[in-house]
N, CA, C and O of each residue as an XYZ file, in Angstrom:
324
protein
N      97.289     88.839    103.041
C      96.845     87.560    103.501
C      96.858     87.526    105.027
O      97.736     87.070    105.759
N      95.778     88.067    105.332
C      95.755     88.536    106.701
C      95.452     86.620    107.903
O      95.616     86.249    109.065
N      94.966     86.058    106.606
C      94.727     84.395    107.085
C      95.664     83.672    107.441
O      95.556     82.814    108.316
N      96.717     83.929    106.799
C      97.839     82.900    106.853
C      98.258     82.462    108.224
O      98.792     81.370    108.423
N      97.961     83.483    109.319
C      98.827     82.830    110.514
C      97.679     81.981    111.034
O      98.083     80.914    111.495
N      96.164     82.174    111.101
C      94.794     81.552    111.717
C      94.280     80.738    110.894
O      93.750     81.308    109.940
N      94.208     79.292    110.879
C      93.743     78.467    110.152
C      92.200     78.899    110.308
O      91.715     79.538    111.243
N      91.565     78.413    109.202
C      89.886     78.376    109.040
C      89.385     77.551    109.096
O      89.872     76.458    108.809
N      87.920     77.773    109.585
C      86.936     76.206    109.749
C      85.842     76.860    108.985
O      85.165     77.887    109.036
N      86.007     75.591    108.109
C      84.624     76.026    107.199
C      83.491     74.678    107.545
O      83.772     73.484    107.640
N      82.316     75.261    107.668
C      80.913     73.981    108.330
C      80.370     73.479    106.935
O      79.559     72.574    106.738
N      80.861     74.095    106.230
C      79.485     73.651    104.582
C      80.920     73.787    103.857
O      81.976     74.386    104.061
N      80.362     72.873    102.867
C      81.091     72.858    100.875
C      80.873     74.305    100.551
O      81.690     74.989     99.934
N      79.360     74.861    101.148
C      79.403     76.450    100.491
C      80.002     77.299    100.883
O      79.841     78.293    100.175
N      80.756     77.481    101.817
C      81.490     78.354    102.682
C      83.137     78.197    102.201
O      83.997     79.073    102.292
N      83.255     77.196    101.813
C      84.220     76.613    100.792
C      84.616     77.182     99.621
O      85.632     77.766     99.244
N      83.162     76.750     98.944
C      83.038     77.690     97.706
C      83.399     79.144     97.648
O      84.196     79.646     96.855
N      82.810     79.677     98.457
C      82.663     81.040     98.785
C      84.423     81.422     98.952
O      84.985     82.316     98.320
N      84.950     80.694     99.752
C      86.236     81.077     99.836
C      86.995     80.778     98.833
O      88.135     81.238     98.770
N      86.626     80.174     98.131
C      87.372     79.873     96.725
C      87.333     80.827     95.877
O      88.286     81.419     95.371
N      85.420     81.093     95.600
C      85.413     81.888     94.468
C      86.268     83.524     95.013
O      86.661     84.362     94.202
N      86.368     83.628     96.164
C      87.120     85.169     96.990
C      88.342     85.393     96.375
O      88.664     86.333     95.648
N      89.246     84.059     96.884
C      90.542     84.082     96.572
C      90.523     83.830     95.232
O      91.269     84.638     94.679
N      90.006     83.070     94.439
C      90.243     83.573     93.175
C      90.112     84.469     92.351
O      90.838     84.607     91.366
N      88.717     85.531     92.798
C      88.959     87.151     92.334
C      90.172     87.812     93.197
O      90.326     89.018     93.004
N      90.835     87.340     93.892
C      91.861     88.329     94.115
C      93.024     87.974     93.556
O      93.929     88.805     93.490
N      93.219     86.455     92.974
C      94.181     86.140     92.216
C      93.709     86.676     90.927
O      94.634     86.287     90.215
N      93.113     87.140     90.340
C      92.609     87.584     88.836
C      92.840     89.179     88.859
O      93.237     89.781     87.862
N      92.451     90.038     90.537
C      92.725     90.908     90.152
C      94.184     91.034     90.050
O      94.660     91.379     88.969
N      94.996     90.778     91.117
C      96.139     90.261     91.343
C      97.060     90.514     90.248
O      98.098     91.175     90.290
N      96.222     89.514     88.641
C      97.131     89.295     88.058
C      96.704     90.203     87.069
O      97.322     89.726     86.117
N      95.993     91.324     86.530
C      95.565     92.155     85.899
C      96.239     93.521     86.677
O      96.186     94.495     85.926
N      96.740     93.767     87.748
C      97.621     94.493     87.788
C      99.060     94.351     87.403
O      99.805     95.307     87.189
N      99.514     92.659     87.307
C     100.701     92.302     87.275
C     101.105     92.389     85.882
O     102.271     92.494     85.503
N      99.918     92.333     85.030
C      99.958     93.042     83.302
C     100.148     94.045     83.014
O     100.897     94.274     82.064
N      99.481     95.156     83.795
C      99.558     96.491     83.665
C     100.829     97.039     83.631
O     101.247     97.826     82.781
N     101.826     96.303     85.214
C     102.762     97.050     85.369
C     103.788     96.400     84.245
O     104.623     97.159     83.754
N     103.756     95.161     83.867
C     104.448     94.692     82.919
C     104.584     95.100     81.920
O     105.718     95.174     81.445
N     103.451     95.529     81.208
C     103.218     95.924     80.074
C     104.112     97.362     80.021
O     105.036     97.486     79.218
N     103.625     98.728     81.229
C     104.162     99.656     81.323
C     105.486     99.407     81.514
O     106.082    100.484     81.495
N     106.530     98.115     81.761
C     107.735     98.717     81.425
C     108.848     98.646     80.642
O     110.058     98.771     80.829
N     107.525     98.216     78.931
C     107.829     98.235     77.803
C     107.326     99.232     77.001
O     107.641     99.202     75.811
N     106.541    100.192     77.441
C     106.125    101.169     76.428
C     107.789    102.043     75.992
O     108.992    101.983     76.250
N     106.651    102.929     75.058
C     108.068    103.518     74.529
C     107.959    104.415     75.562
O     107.032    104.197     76.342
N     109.014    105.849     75.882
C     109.325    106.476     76.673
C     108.463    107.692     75.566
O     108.378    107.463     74.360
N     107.882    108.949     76.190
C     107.416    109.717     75.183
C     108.637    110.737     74.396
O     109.857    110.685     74.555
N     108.023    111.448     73.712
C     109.065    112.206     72.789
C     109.683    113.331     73.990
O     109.104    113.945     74.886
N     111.026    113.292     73.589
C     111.970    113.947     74.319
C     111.281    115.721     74.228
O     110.623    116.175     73.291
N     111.556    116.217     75.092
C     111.543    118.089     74.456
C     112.438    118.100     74.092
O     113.338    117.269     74.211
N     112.396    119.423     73.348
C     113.662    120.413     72.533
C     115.033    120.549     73.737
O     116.180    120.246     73.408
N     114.791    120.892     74.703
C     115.194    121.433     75.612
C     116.633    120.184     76.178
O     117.861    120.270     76.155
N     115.871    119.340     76.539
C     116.304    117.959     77.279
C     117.404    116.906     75.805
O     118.038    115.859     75.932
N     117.205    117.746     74.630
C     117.711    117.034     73.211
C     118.832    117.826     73.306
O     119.857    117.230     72.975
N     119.018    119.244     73.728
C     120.050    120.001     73.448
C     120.940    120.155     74.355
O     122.092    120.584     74.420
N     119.975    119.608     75.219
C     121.327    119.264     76.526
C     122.515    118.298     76.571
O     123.673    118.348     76.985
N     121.418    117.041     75.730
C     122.387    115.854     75.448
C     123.403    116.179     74.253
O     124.488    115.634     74.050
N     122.895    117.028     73.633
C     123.876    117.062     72.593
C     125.038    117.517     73.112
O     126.129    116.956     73.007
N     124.790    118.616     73.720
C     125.785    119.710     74.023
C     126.870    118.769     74.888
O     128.037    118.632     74.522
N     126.130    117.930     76.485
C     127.307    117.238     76.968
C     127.776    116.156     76.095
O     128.697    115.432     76.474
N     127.272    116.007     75.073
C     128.108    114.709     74.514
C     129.134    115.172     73.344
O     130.139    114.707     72.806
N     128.408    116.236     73.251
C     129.961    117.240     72.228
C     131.382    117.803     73.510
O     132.603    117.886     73.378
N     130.566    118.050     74.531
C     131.715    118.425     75.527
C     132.692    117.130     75.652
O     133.892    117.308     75.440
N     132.256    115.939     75.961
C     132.657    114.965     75.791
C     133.883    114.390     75.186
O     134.990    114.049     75.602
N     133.071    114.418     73.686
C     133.817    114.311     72.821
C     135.188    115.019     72.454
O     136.184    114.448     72.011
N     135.015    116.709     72.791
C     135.807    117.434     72.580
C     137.156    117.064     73.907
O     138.379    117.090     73.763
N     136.328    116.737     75.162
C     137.682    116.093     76.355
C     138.212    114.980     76.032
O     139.311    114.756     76.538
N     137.598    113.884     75.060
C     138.285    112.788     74.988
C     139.495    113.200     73.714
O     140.641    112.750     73.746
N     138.969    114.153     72.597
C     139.848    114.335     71.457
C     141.296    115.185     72.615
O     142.449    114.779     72.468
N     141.053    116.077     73.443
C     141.818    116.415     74.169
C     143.183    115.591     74.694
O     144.383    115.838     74.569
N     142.284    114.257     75.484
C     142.876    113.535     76.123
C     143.892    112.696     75.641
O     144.958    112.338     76.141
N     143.279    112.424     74.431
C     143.719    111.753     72.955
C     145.282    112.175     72.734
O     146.223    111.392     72.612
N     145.327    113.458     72.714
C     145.536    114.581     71.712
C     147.104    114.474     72.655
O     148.174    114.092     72.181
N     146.909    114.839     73.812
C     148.078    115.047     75.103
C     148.629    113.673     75.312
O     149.784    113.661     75.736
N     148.007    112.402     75.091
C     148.894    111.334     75.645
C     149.526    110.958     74.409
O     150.366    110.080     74.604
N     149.391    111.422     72.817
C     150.211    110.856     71.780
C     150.908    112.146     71.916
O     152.035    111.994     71.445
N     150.791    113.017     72.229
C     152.130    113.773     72.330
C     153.172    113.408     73.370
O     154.350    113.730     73.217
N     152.787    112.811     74.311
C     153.775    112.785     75.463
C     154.435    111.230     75.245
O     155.203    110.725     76.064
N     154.120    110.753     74.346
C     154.866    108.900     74.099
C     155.373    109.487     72.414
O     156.377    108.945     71.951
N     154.796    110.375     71.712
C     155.741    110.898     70.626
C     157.294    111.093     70.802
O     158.121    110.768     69.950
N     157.631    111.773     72.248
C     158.610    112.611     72.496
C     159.350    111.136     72.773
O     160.044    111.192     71.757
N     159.670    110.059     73.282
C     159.960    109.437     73.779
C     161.070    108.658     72.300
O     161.751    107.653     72.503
């Protein structure tokens, strides 16, 4: 909105018009991008690879195996007690 700081003088209703019908294709395109991106940030995400599946597995078994660990050492150390 390169207008906003310079007010306009319009001589005719048509020059009017004209600026109307402007700004309102740019509010339409405006808002047909504002769908697009909306829309895109509800799609689904695409299918994972093989690769990027076995990774997650693997750190979430590592995981698992440090928390059974962690588990494992603090009921032993309040056992003794």
């Amino acid at each position: 909105m390169d207008n906003a700081t310079k007010p306009q003088t319009y001589n005719s209703i048509s020059e009017i018009r004209e600026r109307k019908e402007t700004i309102l294709a740019e509010m339409r395109k405006d808002n047909a991008d504002i769908g697009k991106k909306w829309k895109s940030l509800f799609q689904k995400s695409p299918e994972r690879k093989k690769g990027i599946t076995v990774a997650s597995v693997i750190s979430t078994g590592t995981g698992l195996i440090d928390g059974f660990l962690f588990v494992w050492k603090i009921y032993r150390k309040f056992k003794k007690r």
